[in-house]
N, C-alpha and C positions, 0 to 999 in steps of 0.2 A: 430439589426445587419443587415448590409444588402447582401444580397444575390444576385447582377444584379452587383454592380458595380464592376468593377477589383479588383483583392483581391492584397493583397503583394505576397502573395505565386505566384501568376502568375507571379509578374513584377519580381519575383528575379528567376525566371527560375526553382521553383518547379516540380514535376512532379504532376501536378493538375487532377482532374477531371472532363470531360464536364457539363458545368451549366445545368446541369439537374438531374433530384432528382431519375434518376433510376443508381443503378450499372450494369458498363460492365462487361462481363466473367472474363475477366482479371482482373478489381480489387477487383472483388468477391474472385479470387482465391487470389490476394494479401492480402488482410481482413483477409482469413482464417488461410492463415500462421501467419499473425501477432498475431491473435485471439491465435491463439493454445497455442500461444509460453509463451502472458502473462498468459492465463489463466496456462499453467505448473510453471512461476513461482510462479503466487499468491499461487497454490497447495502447495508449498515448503514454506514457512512461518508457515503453520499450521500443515503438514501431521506429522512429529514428535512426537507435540505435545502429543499423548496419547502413545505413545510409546517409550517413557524416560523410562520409570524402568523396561520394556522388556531390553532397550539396557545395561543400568547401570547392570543387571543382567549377559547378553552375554559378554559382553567387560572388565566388572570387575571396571566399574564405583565408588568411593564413592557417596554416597547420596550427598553430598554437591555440589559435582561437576556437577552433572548431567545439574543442570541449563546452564553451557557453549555449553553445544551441542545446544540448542538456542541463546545463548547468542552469541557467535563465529556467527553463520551467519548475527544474527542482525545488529552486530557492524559493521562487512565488508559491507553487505548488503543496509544501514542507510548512513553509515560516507560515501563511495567512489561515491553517485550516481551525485552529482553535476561533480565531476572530471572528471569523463568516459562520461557524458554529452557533456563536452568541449572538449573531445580528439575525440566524434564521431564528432564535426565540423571539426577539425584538420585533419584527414585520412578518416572519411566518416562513416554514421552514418551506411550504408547498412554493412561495411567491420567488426565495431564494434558489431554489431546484430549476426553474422553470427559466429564471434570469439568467442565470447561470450555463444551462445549457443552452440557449442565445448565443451568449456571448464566448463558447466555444467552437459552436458554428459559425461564427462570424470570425473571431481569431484564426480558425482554420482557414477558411478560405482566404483572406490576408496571406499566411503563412506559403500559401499553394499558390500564391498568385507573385510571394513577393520578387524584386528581381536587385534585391540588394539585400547587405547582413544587415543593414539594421531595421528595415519592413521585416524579417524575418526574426530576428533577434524579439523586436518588440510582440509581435503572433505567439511567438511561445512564450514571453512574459505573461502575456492575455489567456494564454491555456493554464499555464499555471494556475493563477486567478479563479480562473474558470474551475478547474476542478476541485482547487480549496474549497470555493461557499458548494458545490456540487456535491461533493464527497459526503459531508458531517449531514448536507438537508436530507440526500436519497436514504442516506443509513436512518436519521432518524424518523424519516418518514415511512421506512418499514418496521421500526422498534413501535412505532403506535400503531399501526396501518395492523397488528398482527397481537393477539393477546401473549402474555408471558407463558411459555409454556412449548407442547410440541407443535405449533404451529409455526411462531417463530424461531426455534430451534430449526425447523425443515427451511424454512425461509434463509436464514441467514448461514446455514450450510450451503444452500443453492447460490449464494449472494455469494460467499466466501470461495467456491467451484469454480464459476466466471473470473470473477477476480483473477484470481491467480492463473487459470486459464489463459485469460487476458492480457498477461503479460507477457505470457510465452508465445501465444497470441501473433502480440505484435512484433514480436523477433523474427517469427516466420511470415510474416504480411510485408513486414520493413526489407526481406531479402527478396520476395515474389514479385512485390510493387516496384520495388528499384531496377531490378532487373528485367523486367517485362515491361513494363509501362515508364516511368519515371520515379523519381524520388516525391514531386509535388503530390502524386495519387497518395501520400502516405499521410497528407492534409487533407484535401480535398472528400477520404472515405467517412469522415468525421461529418460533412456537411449535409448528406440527405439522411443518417443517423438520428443527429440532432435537433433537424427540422420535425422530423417525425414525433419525436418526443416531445417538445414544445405545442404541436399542432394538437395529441393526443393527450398528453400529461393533465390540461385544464379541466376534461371531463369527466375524466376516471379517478384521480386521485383528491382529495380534501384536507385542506388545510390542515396544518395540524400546527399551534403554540401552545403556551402554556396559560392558565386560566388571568395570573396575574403577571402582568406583562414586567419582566427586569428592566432595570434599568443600565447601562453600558456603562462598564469600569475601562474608560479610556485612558488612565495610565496602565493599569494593567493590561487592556491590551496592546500597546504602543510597546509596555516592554519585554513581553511573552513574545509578540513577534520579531521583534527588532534580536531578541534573545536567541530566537531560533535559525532565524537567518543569520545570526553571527556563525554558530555552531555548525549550522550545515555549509555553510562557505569555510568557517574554517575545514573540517575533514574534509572537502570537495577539494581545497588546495593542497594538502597532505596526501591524498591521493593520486591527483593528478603532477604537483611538482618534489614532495616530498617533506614530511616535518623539520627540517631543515629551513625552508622557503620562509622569510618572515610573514606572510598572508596567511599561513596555518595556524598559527602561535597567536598571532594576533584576533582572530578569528575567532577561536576558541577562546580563548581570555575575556573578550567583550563579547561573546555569548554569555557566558557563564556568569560575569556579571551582572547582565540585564539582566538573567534568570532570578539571580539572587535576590535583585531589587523588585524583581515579580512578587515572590513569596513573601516578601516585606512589606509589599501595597496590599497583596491581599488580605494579611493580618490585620490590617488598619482600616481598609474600604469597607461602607456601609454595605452596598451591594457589589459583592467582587467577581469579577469575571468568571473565577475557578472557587468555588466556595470550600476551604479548608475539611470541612465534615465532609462532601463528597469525595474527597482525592484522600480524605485519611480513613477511608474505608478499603479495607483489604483485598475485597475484589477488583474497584475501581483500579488504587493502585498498581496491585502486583497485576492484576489482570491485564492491564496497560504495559507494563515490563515486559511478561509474555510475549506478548502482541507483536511488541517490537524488535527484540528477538528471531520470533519467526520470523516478519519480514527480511530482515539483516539478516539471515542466512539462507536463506531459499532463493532472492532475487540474486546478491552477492555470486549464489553458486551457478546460476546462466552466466554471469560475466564468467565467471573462474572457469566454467567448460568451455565458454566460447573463446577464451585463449588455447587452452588446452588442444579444441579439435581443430581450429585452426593453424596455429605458431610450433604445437608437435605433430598432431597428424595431416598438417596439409590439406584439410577440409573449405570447401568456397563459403563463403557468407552464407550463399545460399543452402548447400548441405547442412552446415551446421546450425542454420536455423531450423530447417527442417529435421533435423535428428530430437531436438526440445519438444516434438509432439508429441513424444511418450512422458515424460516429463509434463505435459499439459492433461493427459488422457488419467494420468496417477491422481491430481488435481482433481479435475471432475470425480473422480472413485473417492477419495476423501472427502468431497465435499457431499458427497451425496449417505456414504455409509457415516459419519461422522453425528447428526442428527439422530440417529438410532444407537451409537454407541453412549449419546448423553442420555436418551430417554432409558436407556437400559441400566446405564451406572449412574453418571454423574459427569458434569462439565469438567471436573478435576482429573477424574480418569481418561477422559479426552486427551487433555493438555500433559499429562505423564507418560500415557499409551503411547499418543503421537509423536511425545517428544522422544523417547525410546527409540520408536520405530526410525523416526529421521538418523535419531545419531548413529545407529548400527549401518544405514543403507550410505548416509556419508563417507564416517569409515571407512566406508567398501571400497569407497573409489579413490582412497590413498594409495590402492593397489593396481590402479591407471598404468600400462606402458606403454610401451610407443609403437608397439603392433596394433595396427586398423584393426585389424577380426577379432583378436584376444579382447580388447581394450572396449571394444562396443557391445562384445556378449557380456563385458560386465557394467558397462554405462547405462545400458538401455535398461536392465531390472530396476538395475539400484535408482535411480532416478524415478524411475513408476515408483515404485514403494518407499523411496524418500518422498515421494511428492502426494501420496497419504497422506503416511503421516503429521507432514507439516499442515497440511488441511485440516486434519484432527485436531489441533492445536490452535489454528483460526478459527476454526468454527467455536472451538472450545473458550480461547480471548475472547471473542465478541458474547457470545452467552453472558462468559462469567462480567465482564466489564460493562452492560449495559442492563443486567436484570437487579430486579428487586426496587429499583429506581423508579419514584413516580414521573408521571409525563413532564413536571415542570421542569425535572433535571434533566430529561432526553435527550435534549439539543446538548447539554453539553460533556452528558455522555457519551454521545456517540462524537461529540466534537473531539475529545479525548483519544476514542477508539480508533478514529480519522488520521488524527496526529500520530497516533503512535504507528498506523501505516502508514502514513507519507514520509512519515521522516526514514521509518527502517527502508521503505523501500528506497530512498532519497541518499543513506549515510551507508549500506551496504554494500554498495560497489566501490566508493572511495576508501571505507577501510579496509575491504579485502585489496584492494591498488597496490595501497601502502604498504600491506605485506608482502606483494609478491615484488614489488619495488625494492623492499630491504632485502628479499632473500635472493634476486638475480643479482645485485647492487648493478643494475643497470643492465646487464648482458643481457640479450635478444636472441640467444641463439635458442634451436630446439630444447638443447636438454635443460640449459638452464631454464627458459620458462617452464619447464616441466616441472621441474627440482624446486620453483617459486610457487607455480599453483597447490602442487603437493602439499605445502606448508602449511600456503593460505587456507586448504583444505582440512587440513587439523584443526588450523584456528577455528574454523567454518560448524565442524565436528564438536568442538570443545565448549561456543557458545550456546549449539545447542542443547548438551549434557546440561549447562550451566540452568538453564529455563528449567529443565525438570526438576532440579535439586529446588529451584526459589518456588516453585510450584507444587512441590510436594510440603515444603518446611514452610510457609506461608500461607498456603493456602486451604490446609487441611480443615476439618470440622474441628470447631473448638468444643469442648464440652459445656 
């Protein structure tokens, strides 16, 4: 990739950065607001999480239901992020970032305030929302905000650190805040966050669209979203009730055909939402595959160990969130070495290196038993050096799947890049579910959940071997 010659972000009147590899004051302070903003939503994905049956208890939840207070943000969250992608080209990615984080601070507090499921249920619809048009503007407001090169490469390593950080993050916030304070602090942290950003965001960062404003292909996107919320409610049901359940089957079926009818409006529309030439570019694409991938096995493997240290070693909510710090610390070390490993090879060699490295430190932990000491001297490495490498591999998607692109396609580059995180992190817990579901066929006891996460953990292992093979075979330089 080259770093000397005019980028596209220059010729389409980006807000670039001077070719040189240090940050100014100013887009230090710009980084950090962006930094903050994703790393609070990556928080909101996870923080919940251990504090479901706190809330089903406060609010008067059924057991059954409890799964939609996840389920409600995913779907919104997953299904709307291509849309709000094309709407930040349309009115301006800085005006949608800014909206956006509003209307998380405001959902949040609802959410913290509510005293019934459906004030509640409807707060995490609104975060959802929120972080769809949030996600696609912050990223592409750093893919312009930063020239193609190692600037953005250090950028969006650091971006990609938090992130993932941030979810493990909130697994250890969601057991501290429930436990110590309430379940509502796990709302309510999101509120002087957000304010902060909204208050600062206007002054430091600058708009950023594309020269000639597109126009909005609304069948296209009425059926990309409607496609993806089928798909992620179907697997969210297969996970939770089983592929058996008619709401899985049916799910996925009217996903997959809205999809289809996607790619058939786009063929035909003058100005299409997702422009065929962008998405039948190899990086785009397989870049995006990658991407998603990663997600789908990294997020998946918190759920997988937090049954594991829980339901075989007897671990509280609280310990076992707190054991993922090492797992968050590996994170940070990948996102930060990971930028140095592209300027020194190649974004490709990232995404091979990393993927390597996950698969072997996965692996590892097929060799989990049900002694505390044995089982955590092998947890606690493999986990840090799984949680590199997967960072190598992020950092290495978003490079590959967002460069060489001029500013006009940015927004939907990174709307892409968005997507394919929301949904992996969105579809990775459900389909590992499914698995450990078929391989206990229901039994609860220690060894069997043991004997099911094991499984799921090869699968876990398997998909991510799968990344490096499409990433070596696809992605290689052509002559």
């Amino acid at each position: 990739m080259s770093t000397t010659a005019p980028t596209d972000a220059r010729r389409h009147g980006a807000q670039a950065a001077p070719a040189t590899e240090r940050l100014s004051g100013r887009l230090k302070l710009v980084l950090a607001v962006l930094l903050v903003a994703q790393f609070m939503l990556a928080v909101d994905f996870s923080i919940l999480n251990v504090a479901l049956p706190a809330i089903g208890d406060s609010l008067g939840f059924a057991l059954s239901d409890l799964q939609w207070i996840a389920t409600a943000f995913a779907l919104s969250a997953a299904g709307f992020t291509l849309f709000f992608g094309r709407i930040g080209d349309l009115i301006g990615r800085k005006k949608i970032f800014i909206g956006s984080l509003a209307l998380l601070g405001a959902a949040s507090l609802a959410g913290g305030l509510a005293t019934s499921p459906e004030v509640l249920l409807a707060a995490r619809v609104a975060q959802g929302l929120a972080t769809a048009a949030a996600t696609p503007a912050g990223l592409a407001l750093l893919t312009t905000s930063f020239a193609e090169g190692p600037l953005r490469q250090k950028a969006l390593g650091i971006n990609g650190a938090l992130m993932s950080a941030g979810f493990t993050t909130g697994a250890i916030l969601g057991g501290v805040l429930t436990d110590l304070l309430s379940w509502r602090w796990a709302f309510f942290l999101n509120v002087p966050v957000a304010l902060a950003v909204v208050v600062i965001a206007p002054a430091v960062i600058k708009e950023s669209r594309p020269t000639e404003r597109p126009r909005l292909d609304l069948p296209g996107a009425l059926t990309v979203t409607l496609g993806l919320l089928g798909l992620v409610f179907g697997l969210t049901q297969a996970g939770e009730r089983g592929w058996t359940h008619p709401h899985a089957p049916l799910g996925l079926g009217a996903g997959a055909l809205l999809l289809a009818a996607f790619f058939l409006i786009e063929r035909r529309a003058s100005a299409p939402l997702v422009p065929l030439r962008t998405l039948g570019r190899r990086t785009v694409a397989w870049g995006n595959v990658l991407g998603l991938l990663a997600f789908v096995t990294e997020t998946s493997l918190v759920y997988l160990l937090t049954l594991y240290l829980q339901k075989t070693l007897g671990f509280s909510p609280l310990a076992a969130g707190v054991t993922f710090g090492v797992l968050g610390l590996g994170t940070v070390a990948g996102g930060l070495l990971a930028p140095r490993v592209i300027a020194l090879t190649s974004p490709l060699t990232a995404l091979v290196a990393g993927g390597l490295v996950q698969t072997v430190f996965t692996a590892a932990l097929l060799f989990l038993g049900t002694s505390t000491g044995a089982s955590l001297a092998l947890l606690l490495p493999a986990t840090f050096f799984g949680g590199v490498g997967n960072m190598l591999v992020i950092v290495g998607f978003m490079v590959t799947a967002t460069s060489g692109l001029p500013d006009a396609e940015q927004g939907l580059a990174t709307g892409l890049a968005s997507m394919a995180q929301q949904v992996g992190i969105t579809l990775g817990t459900p389909v590992m579910s499914a698995v450990v579901t078929a391989a206990t066929a229901g039994a609860t006891t220690a060894s069997a959940v043991h004997s099911g996460v094991t499984t799921a953990i090869a699968v876990n292992a398997g998909l991510v071997l799968l990344g490096v093979a499409l990433a070596a075979l696809f992605l290689r330089p052509r002559p």
